[in-house]
C-alpha positions, 0 to 999 in steps of 0.5 A, a space after each residue: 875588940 880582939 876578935 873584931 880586929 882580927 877578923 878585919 885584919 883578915 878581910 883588909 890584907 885579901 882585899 888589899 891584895 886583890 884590889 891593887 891586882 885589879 888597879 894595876 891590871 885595869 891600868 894595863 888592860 887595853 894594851 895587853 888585849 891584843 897580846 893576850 887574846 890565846 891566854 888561858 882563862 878561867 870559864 864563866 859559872 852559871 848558878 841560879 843562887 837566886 832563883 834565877 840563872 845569874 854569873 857567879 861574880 855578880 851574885 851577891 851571895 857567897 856561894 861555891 859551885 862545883 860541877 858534877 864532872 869536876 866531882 866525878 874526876 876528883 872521884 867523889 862519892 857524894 856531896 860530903 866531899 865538898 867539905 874538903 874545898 868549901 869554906 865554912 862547911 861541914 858535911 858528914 854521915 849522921 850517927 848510926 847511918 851511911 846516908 842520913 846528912 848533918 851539915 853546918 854551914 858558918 857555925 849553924 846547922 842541926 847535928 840531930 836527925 830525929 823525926 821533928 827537928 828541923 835542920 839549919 841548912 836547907 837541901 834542894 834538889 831540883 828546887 824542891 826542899 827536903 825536909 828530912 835528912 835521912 838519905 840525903 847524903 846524895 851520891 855523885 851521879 846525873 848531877 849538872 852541879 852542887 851550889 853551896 850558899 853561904 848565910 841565911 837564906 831566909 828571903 828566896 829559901 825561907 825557914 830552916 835555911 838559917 845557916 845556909 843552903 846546898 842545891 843539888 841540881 841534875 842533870 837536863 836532857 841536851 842529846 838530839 840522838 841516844 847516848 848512854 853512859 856506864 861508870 864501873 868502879 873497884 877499891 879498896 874494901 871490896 869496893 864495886 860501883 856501878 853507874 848507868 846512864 842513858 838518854 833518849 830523844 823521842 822528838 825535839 819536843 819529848 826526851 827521856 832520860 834515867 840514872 841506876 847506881 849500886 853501890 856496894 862496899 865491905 865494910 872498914 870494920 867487923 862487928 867482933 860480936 856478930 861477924 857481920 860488916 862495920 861501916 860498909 855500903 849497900 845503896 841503890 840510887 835511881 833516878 829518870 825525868 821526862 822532858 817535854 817542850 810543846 813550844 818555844 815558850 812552854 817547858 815541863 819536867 816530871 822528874 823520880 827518884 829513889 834511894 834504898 841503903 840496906 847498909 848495916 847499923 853503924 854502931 861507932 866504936 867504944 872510947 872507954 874500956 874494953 875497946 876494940 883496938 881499930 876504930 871501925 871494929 865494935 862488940 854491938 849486939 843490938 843488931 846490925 840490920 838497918 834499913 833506910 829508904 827515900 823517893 820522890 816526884 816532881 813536875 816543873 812548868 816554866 811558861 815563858 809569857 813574853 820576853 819580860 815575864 817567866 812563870 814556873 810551878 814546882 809541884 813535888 812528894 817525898 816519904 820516906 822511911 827509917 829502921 835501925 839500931 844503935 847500940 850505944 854501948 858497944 858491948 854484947 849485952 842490952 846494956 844502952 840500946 836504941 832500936 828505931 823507926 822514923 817515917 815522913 813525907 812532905 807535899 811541897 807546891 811553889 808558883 814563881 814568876 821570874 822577872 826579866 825587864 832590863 834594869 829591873 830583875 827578879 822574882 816573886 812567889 808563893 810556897 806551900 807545903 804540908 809534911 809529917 814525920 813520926 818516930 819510936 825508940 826505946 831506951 834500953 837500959 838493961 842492967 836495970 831491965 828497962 825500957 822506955 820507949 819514946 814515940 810521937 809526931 809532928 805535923 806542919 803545914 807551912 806558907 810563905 809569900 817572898 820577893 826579891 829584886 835588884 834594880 841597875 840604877 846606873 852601868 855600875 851601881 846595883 841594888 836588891 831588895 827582898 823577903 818573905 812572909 812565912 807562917 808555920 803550923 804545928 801539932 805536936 805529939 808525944 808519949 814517953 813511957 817506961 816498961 820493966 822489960 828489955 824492950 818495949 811491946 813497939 819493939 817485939 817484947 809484948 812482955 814488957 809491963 809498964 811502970 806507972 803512967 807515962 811521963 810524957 803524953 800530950 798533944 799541942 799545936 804551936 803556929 809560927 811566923 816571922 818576916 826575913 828581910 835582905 838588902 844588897 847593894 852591887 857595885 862594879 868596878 869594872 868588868 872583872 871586879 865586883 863589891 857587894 854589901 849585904 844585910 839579911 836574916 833567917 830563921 828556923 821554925 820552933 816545934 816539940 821536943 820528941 825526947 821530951 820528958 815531962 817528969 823531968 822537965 815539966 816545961 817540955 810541953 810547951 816546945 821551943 821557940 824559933 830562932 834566927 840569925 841576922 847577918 852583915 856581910 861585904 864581899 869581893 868577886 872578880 877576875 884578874 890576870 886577864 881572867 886566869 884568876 877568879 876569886 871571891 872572898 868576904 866578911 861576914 858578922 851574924 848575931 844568933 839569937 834564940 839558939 836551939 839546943 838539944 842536950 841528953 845527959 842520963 837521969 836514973 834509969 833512963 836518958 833526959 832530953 831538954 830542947 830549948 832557946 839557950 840565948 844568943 851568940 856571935 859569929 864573925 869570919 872570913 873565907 876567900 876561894 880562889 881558881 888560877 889558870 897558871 898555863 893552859 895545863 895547869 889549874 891550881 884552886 884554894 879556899 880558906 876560912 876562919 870562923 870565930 863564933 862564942 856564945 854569948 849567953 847559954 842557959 842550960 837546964 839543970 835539973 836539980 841535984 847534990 850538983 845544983 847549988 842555984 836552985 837546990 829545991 826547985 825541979 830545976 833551973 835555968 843557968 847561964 854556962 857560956 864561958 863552959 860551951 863551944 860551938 859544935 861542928 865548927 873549926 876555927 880554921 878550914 882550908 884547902 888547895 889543890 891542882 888540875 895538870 893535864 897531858 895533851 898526847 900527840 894522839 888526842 888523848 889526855 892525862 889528867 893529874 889532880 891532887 889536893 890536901 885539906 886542912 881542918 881545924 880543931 872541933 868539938 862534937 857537942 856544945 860540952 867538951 867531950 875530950 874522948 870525943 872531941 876532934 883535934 885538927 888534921 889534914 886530907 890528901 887525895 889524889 887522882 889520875 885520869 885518863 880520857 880517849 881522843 873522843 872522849 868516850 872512854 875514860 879510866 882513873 884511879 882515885 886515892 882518898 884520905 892517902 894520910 891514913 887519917 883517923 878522924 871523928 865525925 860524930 858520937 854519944 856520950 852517956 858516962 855512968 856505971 848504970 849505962 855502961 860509960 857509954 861513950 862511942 866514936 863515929 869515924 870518916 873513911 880511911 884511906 882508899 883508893 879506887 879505880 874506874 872505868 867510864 864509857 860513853 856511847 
């Protein structure tokens, strides 16, 4: 009850607040009109939240939209920054890689990058899913915006979207003449970026267009064993379409494009004795090359067949590839290494037909594709001179019919209805076996000898299906004002746990179910102030069921892994976000989030053992441990605030002053508290100055991040025991810099 009252307290003290502005406005709307026709107002935004190109205030989905020239003048690097202003989101680097992305979004997400597990928040570029996380820590460049929606997303973007999902949209070719662009950055570390961008008009009918970036970075740390860099940066991003319109009503786009980080391993800091004094420093002597490459293809079609119907076909391919190494203890010797290599691709095909006939709008499809993604790792544990190694794969091939339309049944009363059939196919495979040896023949030790038969060594196929439903109703109070109820649900496909060991856990063989979210949520969009302020905020109440939980814990000599459907849990919140146009210089925007989510029922594997007292003699059991567990990746609190001021010079050029602070709650790193690991709460400042000719053409800004010093965790392992090390490492968000760059455009 407690939780319910404050959730509601939250949401009715905003809506209050915001409904009596409108009231009070409406009221005094027309006699303020005329006096106010030079006011300074916030833009319109245009998202496709739907599938379709829709305002932002009458989308009934909570979703933030950010431009890629709002992140280029806050300095942002790529998409993680987005958390620092988006409510109920977590961006991060994964474990071990510059560029592999763990997102959470309301308390759902998947912090574990390994081949076969699927993540909770899907990421679209262009439409196109990607199915993989590795090189999907997309850096800011040829980008038109970033939609962030919050909820599941099961109806128009189907599985693996229980949390939510985050569309990176590039940039369209609009020159009618050859323009170019070039963006040179230095700072801190030894940073030197470099972005070019150009377009070329053909005809009015073909234009290309192509994106370069390097990236490169000494690192914030030094690996004190070897020499070489800690956390530094060395990405190649590429990106070229080609645009043709043979006619009014015919559009195609062939879009590529390519991502190489040849970044070193991030081997993360040793919490436990010895332990370097800088978080950035390790003593890692597994190695420090890693490698991590993605591309892809796409061809877009949009035939426009007449006013009232749309037709688009999405065909895409994506691979990729991963080769690195963590070395979990931090210390010279193979005492708990991990070498890995990860390989995918995907082949993705959508049909849609958009529909656009007054009062009635919508759009409805089918979607197929077929991806593969396979692995190894060994375990090193060298203190007992072995070495599991750990390989397998796991094949999908998925289908899904979905459909989503809103009908205006009067002026001001909206109502939509949609959802989506999808069916999953899986086959699984999955060897484990131990070798005597410090590394495995996979990993270059043909020496090594095998102990015994393999623990793990099976191949299952498991299919999937489930139908996700959303209703919601739009109502508008007036021009500037708009509720929203909603209802829908998600889910995210089950599979194999690659890890899996059968000794262990005999059950690990039949692989773990789906699970899926169901969401009630009420919102509120509008404008006020004669549109100088925006806002949308909302309540949300989502039951979780089926939870899918990966937990590691060491078992004699080498690292157990049980994935299963713990149980169920609650989430409740609030977010609001806001932008106000204060004067025609002045722009202050905020966010704020509050999330309380509990697990309700947890039953956690325990493998038998003198620590065993329910089920001593049995290989293990199941135990509900809920009132022990925390939600991981997610803040009870989340806020931020922020500021645009703009100097117009006598000459035509500005100055732009753009500072903002963040706030993040406390978090825990796993569903176990881990106190060495777990992050306690902490604020972000940054700011920026830019810059920018009479013309418009030449650019220059200077940009401070994390300005603090803050040392914060984004990450980490924790394998306690004398046989492992007491291994417990850190992974650390970037310290302070800043950064000064130089744009030109020609």
């Amino acid at each position: 009850m407690n939780r319910h009252v404050k959730c509601a307290l939250l949401a009715g003290a905003a809506w209050g607040v915001l409904a009596g502005a409108s009231v009070a406005q409406d009221a005094e709307a027309t006699a303020q009109a005329a006096n106010n026709q030079d006011a300074a107002t916030v833009d319109d935004i245009v998202v496709t939240a739907r599938r379709r190109a829709e305002s932002l205030q009458d989308v009934p989905v909570a979703v933030t939209a950010v431009s890629g020239e709002q992140l280029e003048a806050r300095g942002a690097l790529d998409i993680t920054e987005l958390a620092r202003s988006t409510p109920s989101l977590t961006l991060n680097a994964a474990r071990g890689s510059n560029s592999t992305l763990i997102s959470f979004i309301r308390g759902v997400g998947q912090q574990d990058p390994l081949w076969g597990f699927d993540p909770g928040v899907g990421l679209y570029i262009d439409d196109v899913y990607v199915a993989r996380p590795q090189a999907a820590v997309l850096d800011i460049f040829d980008v038109e915006r970033v939609e962030v929606l919050r909820g599941p997303q099961g109806t128009l973007y189907g599985r693996n979207t229980i949390g939510g999902a985050i569309k990176y949209v590039t940039s369209r070719i609009d020159a009618d003449e050859p323009e170019g662009r070039i963006r040179a950055s230095y700072g801190s570390y030894n940073q030197r970026d470099v972005i070019a961008s150009a377009q070329l008009p053909f005809s009015d009918e073909f234009k290309v267009s192509a994106a370069l970036a390097r990236y490169l970075r000494d690192g914030y740390g030094e690996n004190l064993n070897t020499g070489n860099e800690h956390y530094n940066k060395d990405v190649t991003a590429f990106r070229a379409s080609a645009e043709w319109t043979p006619t009014d009503s015919l559009f195609f786009r062939l879009a590529g494009d390519l991502v190489n980080d040849d970044s070193n391993a991030r081997h993360g800091h040793r919490e436990t004795a010895p332990s370097p004094s800088d978080p950035y420093d390790t003593n890692a002597g597994a190695g420090d090359k890693n490698r991590v490459q993605t591309r892809g293809v796409s061809l877009t079609g949009e035939w426009e067949m007449s006013d009232l119907l749309t037709f688009k076909s999405i065909t895409a391919y994506r691979d990729g590839f991963t080769r690195g190494n963590i070395d979990f203890d931090n210390l010279p010797g193979p005492i708990l290494d991990i070498p890995a290599a990860y390989d995918d691709d995907q082949f993705s095909q959508e049909f849609q037909v958009v529909v656009s006939a007054g009062r009635l709008n919508g759009v409805a499809g089918v979607f197929y594709m077929d991806a593969n993604a396979s692995g190894a790792f060994d375990t090193v544990v060298g203190l007992a001179n072995l070495t599991t190694l750990t390989s397998g794969s796991v094949a999908t091939k998925s289908y899904a019919a979905f459909a989503d339309f809103s009908y205006d049944v009067t002026d001001a009363l909206s109502v939509s209805v949609g959802g989506r059939f999808t069916k999953d196919e899986k086959e699984g495979t999955v060897f484990r076996q131990q070798y005597l040896g410090i590394r495995s023949p996979y990993f270059g030790n043909n020496a090594a000898i095998p102990l015994g038969a393999p623990r793990t060594n099976y191949t299952r196929t498991r299919e999937f299906e489930k139908f996700t439903p959303r209703v919601s109703v739009n109502y508008k109070f007036g021009p500037d004002l708009t509720a929203y109820a909603s209802w829908g649900e998600g889910f995210k496909s089950g599979g194999f746990d690659m890890r899996g060991d059968a000794v262990l856990y005999p059950a690990t063989v039949n692989g773990y179910a789906p699970e899926t979210v169901e969401t009630y949520e009420i919102g509120l969009k509008g404008s006020l102030l004669d549109r100088r302020l925006t806002f949308a905020t909302a309540i949300f109440d989502s039951s979780y069921e089926d939870q899918q939980i990966t937990t590691q814990y060491p078992a004699g000599t080498t690292i157990a892994s049980v994935v299963d459907n713990v149980g169920s849990s609650s989430i409740r919140g609030w977010e609001f976000e806001g932008r106000l146009r204060a004067t025609s210089a002045l722009t202050i925007n905020a966010s704020l989030s509050y999330i309380d989510a509990q697990f309700d029922q947890f039953l956690a594997y325990i493998p038998t053992g003198p620590l065993n007292t329910t089920c001593p003699t049995a290989v293990g059991c199941f135990v509900d441990v809920s009132s022990q567990r925390d939600f991981q990746n997610t803040p009870e609190w989340t806020g931020s605030i922020g500021a645009t001021y703009n100097w117009f010079m006598e000459n035509g050029s500005s100055i732009a002053f753009i500072p903002s602070v963040a706030y993040r709650g406390a978090y825990q790193q796993f569903e176990t508290a881990a106190p060495l690991l777990d992050q306690g709460a902490y604020w972000m400042y940054d700011a920026s100055i830019v810059w920018t000719s009479s013309d418009d053409r030449l650019t220059f800004g200077v940009h401070g991040k994390n300005l603090g010093d803050e040392r914060y965790k984004v990450g980490g392992y924790t394998f306690p025991g004398a046989l492992t090390g007491d291994s417990i490492i850190g992974f650390y968000g970037p310290p302070r810099t800043v950064t000064a760059t130089l744009g030109l455009k020609f």
